[in-house]
C-alpha positions in Angstrom: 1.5 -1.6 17.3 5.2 -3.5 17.4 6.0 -7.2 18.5 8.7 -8.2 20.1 9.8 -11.6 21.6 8.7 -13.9 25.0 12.7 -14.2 25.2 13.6 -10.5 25.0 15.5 -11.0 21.7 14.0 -9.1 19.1 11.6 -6.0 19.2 9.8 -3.7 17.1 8.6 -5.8 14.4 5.6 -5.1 12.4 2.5 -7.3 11.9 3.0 -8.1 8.7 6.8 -9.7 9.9 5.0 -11.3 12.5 2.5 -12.8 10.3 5.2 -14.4 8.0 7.0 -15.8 10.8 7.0 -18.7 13.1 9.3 -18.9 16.4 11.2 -16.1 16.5 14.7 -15.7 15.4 15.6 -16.1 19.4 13.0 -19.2 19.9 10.1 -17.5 21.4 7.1 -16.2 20.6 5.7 -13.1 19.4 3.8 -10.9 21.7 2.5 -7.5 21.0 5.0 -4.7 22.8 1.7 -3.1 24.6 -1.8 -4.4 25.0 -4.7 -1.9 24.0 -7.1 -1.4 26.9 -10.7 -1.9 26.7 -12.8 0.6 28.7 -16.5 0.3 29.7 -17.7 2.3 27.3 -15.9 0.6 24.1 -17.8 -2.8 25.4 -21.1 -1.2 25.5 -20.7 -0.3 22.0 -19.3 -3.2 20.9 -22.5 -5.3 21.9 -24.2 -3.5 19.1 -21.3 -5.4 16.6 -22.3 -8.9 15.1 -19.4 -11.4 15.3 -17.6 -10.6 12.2 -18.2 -6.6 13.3 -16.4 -7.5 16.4 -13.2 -9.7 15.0 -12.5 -6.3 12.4 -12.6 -4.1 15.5 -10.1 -6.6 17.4 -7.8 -6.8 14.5 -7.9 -3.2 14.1 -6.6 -3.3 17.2 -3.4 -4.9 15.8 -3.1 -4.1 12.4 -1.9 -1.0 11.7 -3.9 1.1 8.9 -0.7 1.6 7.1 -0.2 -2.3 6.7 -4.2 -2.8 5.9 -6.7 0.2 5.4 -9.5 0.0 7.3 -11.7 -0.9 4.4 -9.5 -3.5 3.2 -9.7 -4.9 6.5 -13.1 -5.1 6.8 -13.7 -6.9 3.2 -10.7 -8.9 4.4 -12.5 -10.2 7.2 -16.3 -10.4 5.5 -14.9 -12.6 3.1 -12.9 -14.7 5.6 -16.2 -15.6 7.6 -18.6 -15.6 5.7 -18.3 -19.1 4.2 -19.7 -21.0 8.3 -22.4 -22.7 8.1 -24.3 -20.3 10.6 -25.3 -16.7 9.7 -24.1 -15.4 13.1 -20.5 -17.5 12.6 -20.4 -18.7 16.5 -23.4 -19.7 17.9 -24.9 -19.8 22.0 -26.7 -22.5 23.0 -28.4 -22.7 26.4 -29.2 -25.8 27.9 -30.8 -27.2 31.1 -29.6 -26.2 34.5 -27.4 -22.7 33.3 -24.9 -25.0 31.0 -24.2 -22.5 28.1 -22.3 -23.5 25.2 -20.0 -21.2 22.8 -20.4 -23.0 19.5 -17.0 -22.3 17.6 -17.4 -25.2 15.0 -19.3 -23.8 12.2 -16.6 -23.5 9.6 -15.1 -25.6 7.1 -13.4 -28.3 9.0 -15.6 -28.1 12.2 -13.4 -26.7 14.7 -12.6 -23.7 16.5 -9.6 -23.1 14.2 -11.4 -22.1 11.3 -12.2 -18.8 13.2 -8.6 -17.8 13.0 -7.4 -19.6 10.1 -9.9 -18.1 8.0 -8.6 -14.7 8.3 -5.1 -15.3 9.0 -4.7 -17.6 5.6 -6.8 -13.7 4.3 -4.5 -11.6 5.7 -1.1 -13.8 4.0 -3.3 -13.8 0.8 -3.7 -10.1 1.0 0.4 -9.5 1.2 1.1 -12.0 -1.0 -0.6 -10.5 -3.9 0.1 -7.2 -2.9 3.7 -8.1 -3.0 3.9 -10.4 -5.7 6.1 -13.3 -3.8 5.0 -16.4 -2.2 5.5 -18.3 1.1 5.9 -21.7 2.5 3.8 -22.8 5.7 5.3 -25.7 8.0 2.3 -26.8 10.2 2.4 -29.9 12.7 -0.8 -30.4 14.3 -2.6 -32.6 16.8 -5.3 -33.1 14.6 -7.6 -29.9 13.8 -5.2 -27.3 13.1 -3.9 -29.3 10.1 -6.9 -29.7 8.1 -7.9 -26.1 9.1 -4.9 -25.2 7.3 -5.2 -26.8 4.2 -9.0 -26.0 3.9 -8.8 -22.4 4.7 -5.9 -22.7 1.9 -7.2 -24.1 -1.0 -7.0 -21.8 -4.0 -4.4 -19.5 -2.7 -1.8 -20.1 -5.0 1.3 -18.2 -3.4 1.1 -20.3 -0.4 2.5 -24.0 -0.5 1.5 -25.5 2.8 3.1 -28.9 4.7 1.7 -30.7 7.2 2.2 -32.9 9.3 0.1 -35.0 11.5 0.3 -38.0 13.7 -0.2 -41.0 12.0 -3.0 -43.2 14.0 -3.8 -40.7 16.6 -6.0 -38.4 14.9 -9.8 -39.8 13.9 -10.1 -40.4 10.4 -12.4 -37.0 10.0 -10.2 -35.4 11.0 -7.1 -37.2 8.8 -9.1 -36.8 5.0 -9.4 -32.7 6.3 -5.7 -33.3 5.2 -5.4 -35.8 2.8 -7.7 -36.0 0.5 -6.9 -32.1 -0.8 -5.2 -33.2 -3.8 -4.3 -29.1 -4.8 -0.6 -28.8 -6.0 0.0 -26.8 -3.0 -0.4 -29.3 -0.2 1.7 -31.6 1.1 0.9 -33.9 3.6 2.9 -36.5 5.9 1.8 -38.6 8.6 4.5 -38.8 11.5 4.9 -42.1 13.4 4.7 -40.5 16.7 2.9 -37.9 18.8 2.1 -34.2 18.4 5.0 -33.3 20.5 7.6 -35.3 18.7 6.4 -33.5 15.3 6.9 -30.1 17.2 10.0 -30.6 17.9 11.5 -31.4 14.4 9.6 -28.5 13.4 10.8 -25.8 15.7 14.6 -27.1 14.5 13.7 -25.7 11.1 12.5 -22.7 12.4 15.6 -22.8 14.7 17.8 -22.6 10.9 17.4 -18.8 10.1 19.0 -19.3 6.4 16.2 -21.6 5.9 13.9 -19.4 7.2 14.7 -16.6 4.9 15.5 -18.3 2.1 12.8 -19.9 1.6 10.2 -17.5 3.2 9.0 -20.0 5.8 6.5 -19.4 8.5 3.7 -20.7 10.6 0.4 -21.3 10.8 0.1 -23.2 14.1 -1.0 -20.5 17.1 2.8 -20.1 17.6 1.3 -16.9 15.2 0.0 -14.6 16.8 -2.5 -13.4 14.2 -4.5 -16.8 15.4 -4.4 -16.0 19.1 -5.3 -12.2 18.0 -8.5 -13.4 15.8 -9.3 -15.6 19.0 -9.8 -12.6 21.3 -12.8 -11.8 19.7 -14.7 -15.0 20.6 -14.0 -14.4 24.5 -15.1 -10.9 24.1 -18.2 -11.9 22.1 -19.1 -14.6 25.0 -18.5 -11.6 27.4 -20.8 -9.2 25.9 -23.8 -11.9 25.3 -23.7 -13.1 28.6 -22.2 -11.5 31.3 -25.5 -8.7 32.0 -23.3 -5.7 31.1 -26.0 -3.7 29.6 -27.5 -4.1 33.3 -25.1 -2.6 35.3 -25.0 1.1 35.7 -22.1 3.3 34.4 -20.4 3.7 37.6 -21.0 0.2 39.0 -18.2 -2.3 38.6 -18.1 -5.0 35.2 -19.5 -8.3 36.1 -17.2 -10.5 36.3 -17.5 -14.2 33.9 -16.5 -17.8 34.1 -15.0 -18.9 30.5 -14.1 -23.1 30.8 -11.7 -24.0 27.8 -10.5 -27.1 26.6 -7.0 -26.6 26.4 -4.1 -28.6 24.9 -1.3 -26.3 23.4 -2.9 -23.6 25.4 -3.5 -20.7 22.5 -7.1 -20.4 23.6 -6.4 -20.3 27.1 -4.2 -17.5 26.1 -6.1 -16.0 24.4 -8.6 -15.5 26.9 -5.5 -14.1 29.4 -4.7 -11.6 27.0 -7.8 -10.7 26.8 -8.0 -10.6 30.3 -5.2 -8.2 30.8 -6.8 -6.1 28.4 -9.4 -4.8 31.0 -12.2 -8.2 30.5 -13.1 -9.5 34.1 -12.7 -12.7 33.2 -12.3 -15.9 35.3 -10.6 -18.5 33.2 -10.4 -22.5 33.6 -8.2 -24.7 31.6 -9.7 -28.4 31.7 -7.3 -30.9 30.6 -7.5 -34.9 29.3 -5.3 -37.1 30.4 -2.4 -35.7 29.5 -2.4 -33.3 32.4 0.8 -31.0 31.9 -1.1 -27.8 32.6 -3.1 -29.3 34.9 -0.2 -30.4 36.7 2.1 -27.3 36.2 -1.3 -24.8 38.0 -1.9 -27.0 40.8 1.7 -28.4 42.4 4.5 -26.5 39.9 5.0 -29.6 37.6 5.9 -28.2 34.8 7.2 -31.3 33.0 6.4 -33.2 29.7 5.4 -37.0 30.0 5.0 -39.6 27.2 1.8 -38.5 25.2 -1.3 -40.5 26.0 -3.9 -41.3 23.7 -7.3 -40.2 24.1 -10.7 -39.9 23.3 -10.4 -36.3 22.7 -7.0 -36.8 20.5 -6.7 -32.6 19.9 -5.5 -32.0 23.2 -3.3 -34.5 23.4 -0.9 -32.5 24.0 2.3 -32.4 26.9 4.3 -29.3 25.6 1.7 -26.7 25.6 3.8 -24.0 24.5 1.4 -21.2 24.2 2.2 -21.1 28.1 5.4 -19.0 27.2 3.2 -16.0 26.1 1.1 -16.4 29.4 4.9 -17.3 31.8 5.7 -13.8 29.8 3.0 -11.8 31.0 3.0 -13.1 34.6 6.6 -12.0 34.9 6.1 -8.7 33.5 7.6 -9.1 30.4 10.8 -10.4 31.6 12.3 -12.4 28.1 15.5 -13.0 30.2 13.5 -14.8 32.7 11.0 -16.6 30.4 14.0 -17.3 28.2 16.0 -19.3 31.3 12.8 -21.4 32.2 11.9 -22.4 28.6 14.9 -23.3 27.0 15.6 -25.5 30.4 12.3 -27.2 29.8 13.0 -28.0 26.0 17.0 -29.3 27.0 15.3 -31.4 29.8 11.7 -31.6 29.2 10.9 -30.1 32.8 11.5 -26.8 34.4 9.8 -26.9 38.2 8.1 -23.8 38.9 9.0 -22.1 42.2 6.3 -21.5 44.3 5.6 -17.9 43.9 5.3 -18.6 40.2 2.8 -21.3 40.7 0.7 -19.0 42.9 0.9 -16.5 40.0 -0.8 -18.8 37.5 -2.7 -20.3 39.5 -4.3 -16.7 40.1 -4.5 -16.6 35.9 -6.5 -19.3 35.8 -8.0 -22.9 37.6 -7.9 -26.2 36.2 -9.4 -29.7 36.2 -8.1 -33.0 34.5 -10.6 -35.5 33.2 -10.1 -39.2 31.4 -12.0 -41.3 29.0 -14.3 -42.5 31.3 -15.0 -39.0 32.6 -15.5 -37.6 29.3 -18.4 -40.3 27.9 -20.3 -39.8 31.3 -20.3 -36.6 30.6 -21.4 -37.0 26.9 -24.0 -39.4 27.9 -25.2 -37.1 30.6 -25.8 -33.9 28.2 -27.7 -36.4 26.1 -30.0 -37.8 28.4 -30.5 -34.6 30.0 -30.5 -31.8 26.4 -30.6 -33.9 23.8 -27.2 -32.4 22.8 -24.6 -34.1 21.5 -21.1 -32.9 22.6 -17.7 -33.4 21.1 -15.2 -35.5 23.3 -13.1 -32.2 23.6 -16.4 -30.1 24.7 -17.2 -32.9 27.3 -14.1 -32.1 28.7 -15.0 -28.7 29.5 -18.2 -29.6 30.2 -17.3 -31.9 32.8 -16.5 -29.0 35.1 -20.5 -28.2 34.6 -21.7 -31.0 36.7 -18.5 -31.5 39.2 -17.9 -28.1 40.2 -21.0 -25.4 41.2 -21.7 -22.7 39.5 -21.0 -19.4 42.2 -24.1 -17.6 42.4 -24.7 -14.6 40.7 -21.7 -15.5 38.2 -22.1 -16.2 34.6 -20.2 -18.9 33.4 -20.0 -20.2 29.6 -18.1 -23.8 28.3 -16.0 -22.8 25.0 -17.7 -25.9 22.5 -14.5 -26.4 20.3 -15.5 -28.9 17.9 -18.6 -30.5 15.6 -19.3 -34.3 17.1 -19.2 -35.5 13.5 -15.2 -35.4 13.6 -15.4 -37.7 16.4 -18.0 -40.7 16.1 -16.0 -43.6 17.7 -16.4 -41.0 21.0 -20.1 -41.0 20.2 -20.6 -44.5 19.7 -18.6 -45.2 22.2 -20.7 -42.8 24.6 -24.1 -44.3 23.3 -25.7 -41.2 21.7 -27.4 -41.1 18.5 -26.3 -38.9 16.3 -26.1 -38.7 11.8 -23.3 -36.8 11.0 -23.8 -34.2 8.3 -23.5 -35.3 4.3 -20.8 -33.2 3.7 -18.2 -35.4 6.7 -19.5 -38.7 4.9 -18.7 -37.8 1.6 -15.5 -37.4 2.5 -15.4 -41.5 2.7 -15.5 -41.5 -0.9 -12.7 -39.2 -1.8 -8.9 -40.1 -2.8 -6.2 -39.5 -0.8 -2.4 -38.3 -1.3 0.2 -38.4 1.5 3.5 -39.5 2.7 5.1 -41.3 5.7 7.4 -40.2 8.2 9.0 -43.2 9.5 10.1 -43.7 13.1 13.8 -44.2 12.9 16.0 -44.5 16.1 17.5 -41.3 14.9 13.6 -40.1 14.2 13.8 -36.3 14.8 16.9 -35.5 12.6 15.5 -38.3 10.2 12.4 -36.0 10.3 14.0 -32.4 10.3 15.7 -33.7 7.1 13.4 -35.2 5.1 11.0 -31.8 5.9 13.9 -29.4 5.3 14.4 -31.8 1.5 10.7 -30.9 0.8 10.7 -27.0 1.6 13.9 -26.8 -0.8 12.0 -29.2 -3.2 9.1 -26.9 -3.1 10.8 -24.0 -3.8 13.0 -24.6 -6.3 10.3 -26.2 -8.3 7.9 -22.9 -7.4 11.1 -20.4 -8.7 11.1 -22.8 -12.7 7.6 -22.2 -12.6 6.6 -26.3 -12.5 4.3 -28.2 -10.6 4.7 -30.6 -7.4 2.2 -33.2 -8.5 2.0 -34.5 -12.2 
């Protein structure tokens, strides 16, 4: 198994490159060269698998032996998951009137990420020791990926990560994930601006491939494509739980599923399209917030980024959702020249309109549906009243779709539940549900805190890439004397 790029400029590089890596040297995004297929009868025999069973035979898929054995892998992956608060890792939960829930919050910082992080962060640990070096992570995040990152991290010593998150448009759950992990190894700012404007300061360091190298730099966002590879699994697990395959006779045709997503930089969604073109009949949908950009870009071809708006469901707040590339890349048939025209003409002028026979395309990979504030505490409020079930704001989006849109008969249809409640409680109040978030999300109240600002300047984003670029040469030439960040 090689990668190569969305933009056609690099090829046959290994998983391990890939893993410590973040745009690629051209600006896109790694991909894997071919995608395995998955037949009938590997399913069938997968339903036997529990969860973490499952993710080692996905990764398998991936990772050459050569890079990591096959035991290795599997204690790799043990280890990863077994610190979630539920045996099983992801739980189902069925609720009145066929609404089915895919519980991916039962790790450390109470989001879906921690399925991924957990054993990516593993899999970095694994070469790091084996090599003896160290690396530097750069992670901007709209509010879950961050703290995933420097959870999943603590106590691996070769790996410095920095991280930066919007300042005021995160809740605060979600902000002390971050800050209030004091380790030498983290390093935390809060941006004055939106998810997207930390992106792009970001991808101009990765953009610098003397920094890059130098100073072994890579990323932990899902521009990597080990965290859209561990996410496979939880699509294929829904699949196998609930689609009635073990009904259907061997020369009948698969069932075909309904998957609903909440989706702001779109790695789940494509996640679930990869999976798709790797023989799962899956029908995808992509519900949106407010900030509508996919939404937009399905139904009329608007592929263009507006001013971020803030929301009740603040980790999709998202208007460059740039795990689209991967999907634009595998609707055109792996054409990097073409992929590599449209993006870099949305980044210069923040829109690219999609001709029509494009737009058909998607809109054939998956639906969508936009929802606001309002829609998303009615729909919290609703699920309470009617399940006693308290949904995050991000999970109410998704679940909107439940009680606008009909269920076809005869099709199974699931609602991907990204995130614990208890990171969100001004959406709960807000919603009028009662709910006691867990002791361990309180506590965090009481802990100290270490972080630094990034101002907004009127020449912000160089004023950014600068003062980031300072800090992973800081880092590093304090890591190569041996000393400490933090006295």
């Amino acid at each position: 198994m090689l990668y190569c790029s969305t933009r056609g400029g690099v090829q046959g590089w290994s998983f391990r490159d890939v893993l410590f890596s973040g745009f690629a040297p051209d600006g896109g995004m790694f991909m894997p060269e071919t995608l395995p297929v998955l037949g009938r009868d590997t399913l069938k025999a997968w339903r036997r698998l529990s969860y973490t069973q499952l993710v080692v035979e996905v990764a398998s898929l991936f990772i050459p032996t050569q890079l990591i054995p096959r035991p290795d892998l599997e204690v790799l992956v043990s280890e990863a998951l077994s610190g979630f608060s539920v045996a099983e890792v992801v739980k189902i939960a069925r609720l009145k009137d066929g609404l089915v829930l895919l519980e991916l919050f039962h790790g450390k910082t109470l989001a879906f990420k921690d399925l991924a992080m957990t054993c990516t962060v593993s899999f970095i640990n694994y070469f790091l020791q084996k090599e003896k070096r160290r690396a530097t992570v750069v992670v901007a995040t709209s509010g879950d990926t961050g703290g995933s990152a420097v959870q999943n991290a603590m106590g691996v010593s070769g790996l410095d990560i920095i991280v930066i998150y919007p300042h005021g448009r995160i809740t605060s759950v979600q902000e002390k994930h971050m800050t209030t992990c004091l380790e030498d190894h983290i390093h935390v700012f809060a941006a004055e601006g939106s998810s997207d404007d930390i992106d792009q300061a970001v991808r101009r360091l990765f953009a610098d491939q003397d920094l890059v190298k130098s100073n072994g730099l890579m990323s932990l966002n899902s521009v990597n494509i080990s965290r859209v590879m561990i996410q496979l699994a939880h699509f294929i697990h829904a699949y196998l739980e609930l689609s009635g395959i073990e009904r259907v006779e061997d020369d009948a045709q698969l069932p075909e599923m309904e998957v609903v997503v909440p989706t702001g930089g779109a790695g789940n969604i494509a996640a679930g399209y990869i999976v798709k073109q790797m023989g799962l009949p899956l029908k995808l949908v992509a519900m949106v917030n407010s900030n509508d950009i996919v939404h937009r870009t399905v139904t009329t071809g608007d592929f263009s980024m507006a001013n971020v708006t803030q929301t009740l469901a603040p980790a999709i707040d998202i208007q460059d959702p740039y795990n689209l590339e991967r999907v634009f890349w595998l609707m055109l048939g792996r054409d990097g020249a073409a992929v590599k025209s449209m993006m870099e003409n949305f980044q210069h002028l923040h829109k690219h309109p999609l001709p029509e026979e494009h737009r058909r395309l998607l809109s054939k990979i998956f639906s969508t549906g936009t929802v606001n504030d309002a829609g998303i505490l009615e729909t919290m409020r609703r699920c309470w009243e009617e399940n006693h079930y308290v949904l995050c704001p991000h999970t109410a989006v998704a679940v909107w779709h439940h009680y606008n849109c009909p269920q076809s008969p005869g099709l199974s249809r699931c609602y991907v539940a990204t995130a614990s409640p208890a990171k969100f409680q001004d959406a709960v109040e807000k919603a009028g549900v009662t709910y006691s978030p867990p002791e361990k999300v309180l506590m965090l109240d009481e802990l100290a805190t270490r972080y630094e600002n990034l101002e907004r300047s009127q020449d912000w984003c160089t004023d950014w890439e600068d003062i980031l670029r300072e800090k992973i040469l800081s880092v590093n030439s304090v890591r190569k004397n041996g000393g400490k960040c933090y006295c």
